[in-house]
N, C-alpha and C positions, 0 to 999 in steps of 0.2 A: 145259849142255855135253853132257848124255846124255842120248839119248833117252826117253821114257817110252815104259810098257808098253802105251798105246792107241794112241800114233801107231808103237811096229813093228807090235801086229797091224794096222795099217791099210796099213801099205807091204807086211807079208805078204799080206795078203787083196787086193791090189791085182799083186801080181805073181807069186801062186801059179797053179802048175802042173796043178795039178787038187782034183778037191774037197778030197781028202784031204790037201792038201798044208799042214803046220803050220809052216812059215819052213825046211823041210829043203832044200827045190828049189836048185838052183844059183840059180836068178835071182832066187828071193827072199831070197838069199843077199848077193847082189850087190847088193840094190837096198836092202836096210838097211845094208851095209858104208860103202853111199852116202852114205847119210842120217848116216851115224855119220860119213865123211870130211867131211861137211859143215861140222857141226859144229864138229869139232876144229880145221875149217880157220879156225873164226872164231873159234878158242878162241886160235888161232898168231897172227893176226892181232894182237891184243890183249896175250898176254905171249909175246913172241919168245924171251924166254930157259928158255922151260918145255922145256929137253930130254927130259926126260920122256916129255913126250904127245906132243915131235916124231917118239922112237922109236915111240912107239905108232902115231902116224899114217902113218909110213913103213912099219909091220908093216903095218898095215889096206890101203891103197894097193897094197903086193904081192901080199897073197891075195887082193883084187879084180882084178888084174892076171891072177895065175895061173886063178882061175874063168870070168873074160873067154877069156882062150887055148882053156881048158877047152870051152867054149859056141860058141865061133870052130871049133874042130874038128869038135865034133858035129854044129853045123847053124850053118851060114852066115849064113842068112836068120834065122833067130832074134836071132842076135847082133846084126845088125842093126838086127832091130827093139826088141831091148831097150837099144842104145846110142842112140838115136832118140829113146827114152820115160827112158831118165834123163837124157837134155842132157847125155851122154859127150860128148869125142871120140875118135877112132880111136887 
């Protein structure tokens, strides 16, 4: 259900912003919230009555919404291209 600690630093080191960047960047931000939405989404799938992790995964979903908006204001084109590379849609 949760990701381990070699596959975020791999979706970190895969969507980080510059060298130094260790999971802080907004879009490496986004792109583990992803991997974590994924998950939980296949966790719902399975036990529909976990309200629980539905509230959780309704929290997760927002603050990737609010960081998307976030990303969408500062550069366009960026947002773009990181909703392209995680198989968002709009």
């Amino acid at each position: 259900m949760s990701i381990t600690k070699t596959k975020k630093t791999e979706i970190i080191n895969a969507f980080k912003s510059s060298e130094h960047d260790n999971g802080g960047s907004v879009e490496s931000q986004v792109a583990v919230l992803t991997e974590r939405i994924r998950n939980l989404t296949e966790h719902m799938k399975k036990n529909h009555k976990d309200e629980h992790s539905k509230r959780g995964l309704l929290m997760m979903v927002n603050r990737r919404k609010k960081l998307l908006a976030y990303i969408k204001k500062r550069n366009a084109d960026e947002y773009e291209e990181l909703i392209k590379k995680l198989g968002l849609r709009k």
